[in-house]
C-alpha positions, 0 to 999 in steps of 0.5 A: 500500500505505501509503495503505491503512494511513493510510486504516485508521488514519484509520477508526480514530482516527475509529470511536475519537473517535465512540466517546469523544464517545457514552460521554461522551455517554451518562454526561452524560445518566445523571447528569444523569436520576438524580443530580440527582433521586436525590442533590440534585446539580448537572448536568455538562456533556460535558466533566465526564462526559468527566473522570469517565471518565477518572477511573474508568479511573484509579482504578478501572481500568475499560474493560478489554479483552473475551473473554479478558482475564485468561486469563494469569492463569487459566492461570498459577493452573491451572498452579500449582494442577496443581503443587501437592501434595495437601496443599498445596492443602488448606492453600491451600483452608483458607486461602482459605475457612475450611475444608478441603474445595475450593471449591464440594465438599460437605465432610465436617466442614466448619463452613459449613453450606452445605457440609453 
């Protein structure tokens, strides 16, 4: 039984690797096709587009999960929504858009043409 779960992680940690060196790959190759052509930039090496993936996920908090990610915070702001007044949820649209009426409604007297 313990050997299953140490050949699955095994598959795991390898499937994980292989993973890492394609998408360092894969970055590797598009800056060196379009940055050196586009902006006059220098080549980078596997290891410098690996630093760069890194770097992204910092900053920019990339390489987030699939289907589903965020529906936490989807259902806590349905939620909200659902417990919200009438009016609160006027003061909350008129807030957030600039005008009355809900998002995406076609309001009347609404100063954005596009809700007209």
């Amino acid at each position: 039984m313990q050997t299953r779960w140490v050949k699955r992680g095994v598959k795991i940690a390898i499937i994980g690797v292989l993973a890492v060196a394609v998408f360092g790959f894969v970055v590797m190759s598009l800056w060196n096709w379009l940055a050196p052509a586009l902006f006059g930039l220098r080549s980078i090496t596997f290891w410098q587009a690996l630093g760069l993936l890194i770097l992204s996920k910092i900053l920019f908090g990339g390489f987030r999960g699939g289907p589903g990610h965020g529906s936490d915070w989807r259902r806590r702001m349905k939620d909200r929504w659902e417990r919200m007044t009438p009016e609160e949820r006027e003061h909350f649209c008129h807030g957030m858009f600039g005008h009355s009426s809900r998002p995406g409604a076609a309001g009347e007297g609404s100063p954005d043409p596009r809700h007209a």
